[in-house]
C-alpha positions, 0 to 999 in steps of 0.5 A, a space after each residue: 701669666 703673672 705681670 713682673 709686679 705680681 711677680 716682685 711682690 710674690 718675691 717679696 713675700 717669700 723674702 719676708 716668709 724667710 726672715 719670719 721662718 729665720 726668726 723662729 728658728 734662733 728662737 727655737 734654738 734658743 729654748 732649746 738650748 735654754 731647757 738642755 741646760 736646765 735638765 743637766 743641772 741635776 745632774 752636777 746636783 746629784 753628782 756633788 751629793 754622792 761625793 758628799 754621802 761617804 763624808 758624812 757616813 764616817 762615824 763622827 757624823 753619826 750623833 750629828 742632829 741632821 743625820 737622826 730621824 724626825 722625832 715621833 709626832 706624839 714625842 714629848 715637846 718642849 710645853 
């Protein structure tokens, strides 16, 4: 039969297992909610560059320089 020391010391050590456990689940929690932010960004990216393709689709946007393709690589270049 344990002595009450063994037994106070066995306490103990789950009191510190629990804080240790405690710890690691606000970090766990933290990550968590860290990496569930950074995967919903895209989303408002993506959401902002839909609203913005009807805009530049009008016809005055058409000769825009950013909106033509890339010119050939064997095109004439500026010698």
């Amino acid at each position: 039969m344990p002595s009450l020391r063994e037994f106070n010391e066995r306490l103990a050590s789950m009191a510190s297992m629990r804080r240790v456990t405690s710890t690691m689940k606000l970090v766990a929690g933290s990550h968590l909610h860290r990496v569930q932010s950074d995967l919903s960004r895209p989303e408002q990216f993506t959401r902002d560059l839909a609203a913005l393709m009807p805009i530049l689709q009008q016809p005055r946007f058409a000769q825009h320089r950013l909106l033509q393709p890339p010119p050939e690589k064997g095109a004439a270049s500026c010698s």
